[in-house]
C-alpha positions as CSV (number, residue, x, y, z in Angstrom):
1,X,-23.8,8.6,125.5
2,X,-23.4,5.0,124.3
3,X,-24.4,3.9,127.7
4,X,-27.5,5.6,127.6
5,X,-28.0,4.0,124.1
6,X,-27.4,0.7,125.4
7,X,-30.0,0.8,129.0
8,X,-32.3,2.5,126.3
9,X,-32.6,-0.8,123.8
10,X,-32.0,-3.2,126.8
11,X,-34.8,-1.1,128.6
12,X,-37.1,-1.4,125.2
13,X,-36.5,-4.8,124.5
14,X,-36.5,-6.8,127.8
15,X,-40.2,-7.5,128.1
16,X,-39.8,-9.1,124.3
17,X,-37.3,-11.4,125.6
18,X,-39.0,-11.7,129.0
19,X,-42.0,-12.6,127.3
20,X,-40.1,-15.4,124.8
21,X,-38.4,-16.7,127.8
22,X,-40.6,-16.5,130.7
23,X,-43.3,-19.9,131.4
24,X,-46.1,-20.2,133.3
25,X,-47.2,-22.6,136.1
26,X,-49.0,-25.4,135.9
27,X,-50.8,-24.9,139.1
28,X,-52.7,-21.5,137.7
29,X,-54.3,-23.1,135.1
30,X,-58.2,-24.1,135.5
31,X,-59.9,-27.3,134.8
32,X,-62.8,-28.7,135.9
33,X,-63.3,-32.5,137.0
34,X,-65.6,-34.7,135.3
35,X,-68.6,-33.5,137.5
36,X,-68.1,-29.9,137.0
37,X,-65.8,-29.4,140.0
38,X,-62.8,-26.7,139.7
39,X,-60.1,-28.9,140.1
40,X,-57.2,-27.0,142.3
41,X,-53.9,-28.4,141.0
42,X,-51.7,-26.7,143.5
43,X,-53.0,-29.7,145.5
44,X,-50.5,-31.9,143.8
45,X,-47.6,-30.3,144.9
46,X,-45.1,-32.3,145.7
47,X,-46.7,-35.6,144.0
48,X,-45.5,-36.1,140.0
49,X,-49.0,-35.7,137.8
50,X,-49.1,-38.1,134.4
51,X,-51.5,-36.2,132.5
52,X,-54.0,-38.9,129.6
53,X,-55.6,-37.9,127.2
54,X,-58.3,-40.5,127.2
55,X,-61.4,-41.9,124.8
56,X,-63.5,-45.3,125.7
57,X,-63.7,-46.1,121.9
58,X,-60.2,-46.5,120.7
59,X,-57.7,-49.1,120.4
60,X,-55.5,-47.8,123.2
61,X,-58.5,-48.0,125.4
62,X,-57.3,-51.3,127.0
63,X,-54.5,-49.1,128.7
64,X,-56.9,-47.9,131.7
65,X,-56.0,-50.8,132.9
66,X,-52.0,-49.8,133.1
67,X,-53.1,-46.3,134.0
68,X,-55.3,-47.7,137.2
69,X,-52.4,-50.0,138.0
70,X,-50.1,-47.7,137.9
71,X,-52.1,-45.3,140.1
72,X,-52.3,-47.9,142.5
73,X,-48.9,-49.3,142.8
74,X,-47.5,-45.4,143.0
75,X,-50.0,-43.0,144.5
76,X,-48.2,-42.9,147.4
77,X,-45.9,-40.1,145.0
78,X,-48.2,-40.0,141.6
79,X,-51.3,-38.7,140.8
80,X,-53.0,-39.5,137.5
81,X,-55.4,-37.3,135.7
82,X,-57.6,-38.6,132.8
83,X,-58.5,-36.0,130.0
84,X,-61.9,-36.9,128.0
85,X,-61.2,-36.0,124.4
86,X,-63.3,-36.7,121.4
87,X,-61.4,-35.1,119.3
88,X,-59.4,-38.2,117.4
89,X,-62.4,-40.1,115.1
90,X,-65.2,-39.4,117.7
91,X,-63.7,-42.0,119.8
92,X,-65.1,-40.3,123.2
93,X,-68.7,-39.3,122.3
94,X,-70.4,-40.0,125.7
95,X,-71.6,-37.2,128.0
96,X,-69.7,-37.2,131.6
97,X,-72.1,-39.7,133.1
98,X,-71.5,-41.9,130.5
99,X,-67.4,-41.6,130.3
100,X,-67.4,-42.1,134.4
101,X,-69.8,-45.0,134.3
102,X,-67.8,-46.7,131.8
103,X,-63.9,-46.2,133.3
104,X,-65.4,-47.3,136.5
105,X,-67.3,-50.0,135.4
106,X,-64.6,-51.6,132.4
107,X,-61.6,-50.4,134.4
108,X,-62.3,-49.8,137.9
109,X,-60.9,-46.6,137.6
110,X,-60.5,-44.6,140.6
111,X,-58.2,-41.6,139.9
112,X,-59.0,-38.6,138.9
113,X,-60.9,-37.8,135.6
114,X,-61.5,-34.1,134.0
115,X,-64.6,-32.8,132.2
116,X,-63.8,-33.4,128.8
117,X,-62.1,-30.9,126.3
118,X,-59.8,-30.1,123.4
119,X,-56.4,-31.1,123.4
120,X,-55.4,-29.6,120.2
121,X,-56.8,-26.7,117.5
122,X,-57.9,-24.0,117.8
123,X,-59.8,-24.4,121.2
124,X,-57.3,-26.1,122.7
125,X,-57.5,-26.3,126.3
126,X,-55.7,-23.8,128.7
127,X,-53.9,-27.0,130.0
128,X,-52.7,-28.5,126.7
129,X,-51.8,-25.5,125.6
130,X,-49.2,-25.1,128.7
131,X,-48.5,-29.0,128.0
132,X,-47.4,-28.7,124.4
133,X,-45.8,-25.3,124.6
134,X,-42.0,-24.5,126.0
135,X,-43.0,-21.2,126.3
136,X,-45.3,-21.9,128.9
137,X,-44.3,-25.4,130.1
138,X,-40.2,-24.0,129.7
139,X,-39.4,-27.7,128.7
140,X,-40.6,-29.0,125.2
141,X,-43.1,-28.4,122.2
142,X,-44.9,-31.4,121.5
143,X,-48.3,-31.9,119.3
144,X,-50.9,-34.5,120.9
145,X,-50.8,-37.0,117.8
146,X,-53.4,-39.3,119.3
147,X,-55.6,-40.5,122.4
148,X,-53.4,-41.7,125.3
149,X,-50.7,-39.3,125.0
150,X,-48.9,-39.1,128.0
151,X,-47.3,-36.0,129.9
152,X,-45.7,-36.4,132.9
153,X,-45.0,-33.2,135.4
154,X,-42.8,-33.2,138.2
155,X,-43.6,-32.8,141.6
156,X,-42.9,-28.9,141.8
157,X,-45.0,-28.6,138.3
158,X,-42.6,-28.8,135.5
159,X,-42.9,-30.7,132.3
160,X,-40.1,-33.9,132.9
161,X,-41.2,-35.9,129.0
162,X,-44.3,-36.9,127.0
163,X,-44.9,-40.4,125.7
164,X,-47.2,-41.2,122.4
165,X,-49.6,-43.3,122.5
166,X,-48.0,-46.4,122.1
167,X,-46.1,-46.5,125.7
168,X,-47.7,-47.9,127.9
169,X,-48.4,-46.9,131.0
170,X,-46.2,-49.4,133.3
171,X,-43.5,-48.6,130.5
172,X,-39.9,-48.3,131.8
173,X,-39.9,-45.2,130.2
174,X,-42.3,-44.1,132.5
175,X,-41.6,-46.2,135.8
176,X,-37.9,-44.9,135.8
177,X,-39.1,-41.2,136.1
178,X,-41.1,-41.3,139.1
């Protein structure tokens, strides 16, 4: 009888717990690229993806230059994707014409950029919300603090560490994880 007690709770409770426990993947969520384009990231398997939050009007704007260098010296094995947010001081107000025109143009930026989004709040994106969240990401909570907050996934889609603002890009912190 206490057996039948005991598969009965287990039996009751083990979607809670599955549910508590159990993350998503990376790969299934959906973003768009700056031009509108469905981005798939299942194409990045087996490359490590440092995900920016990124604005053309804040102090930290200078670091496209670290992100494009980075992207260059490690592509090979990295893949870095800028995320458009206006969502600290107005600090990315351009449409996506004007937020492509200016990375290119400033930074010479060349990898890939997003269309742009919320990265915290109450419409927080599908992907920050599996970013910041170790029941999705099965990793870490985090909150994104700032513009060029850095995540950085390994190549089979999990969440290795995030890095506030203030590292920069060609940081050892960084370097010495990919």
């Amino acid at each position: 009888m206490q057996l039948i007690k005991f598969t009965f709770i287990l039996l009751l409770f083990t979607p809670i717990i599955m549910a508590q426990t159990s993350n998503s993947s990376l790969y299934e969520v959906s973003i768009n690229d700056i031009s509108g384009v469905p981005i798939d990231l299942k194409q990045y398997q087996g490359k490590k993806i440092l995900f920016v939050n990124v604005a053309s009007k804040c102090g930290f704007t200078d670091q496209y230059k670290g992100l494009q260098k980075l992207y260059e010296t490690h592509k090979d094995k990295l893949m870095i994707i800028g995320v458009p947010c206006n969502q600290f001081r107005n600090q990315e107000p351009g449409n996506a014409e004007q937020i492509k025109s200016f990375c290119s143009l400033n930074y010479g930026v060349n990898f890939l950029l997003t269309e742009k989004i919320e990265v915290r709040g109450e419409n927080q994106h599908p992907l920050y919300q599996w970013l910041t969240k170790k029941s999705m990401n099965g990793n870490k909570n985090s909150t994104v603090r700032w513009n060029f907050q850095k995540y950085l996934i390994d190549e089979n889609g999990n969440l290795l560490d995030y890095f506030y603002s203030f590292t920069k890009p060609m940081s050892n912190k960084i370097i010495k994880l990919l």
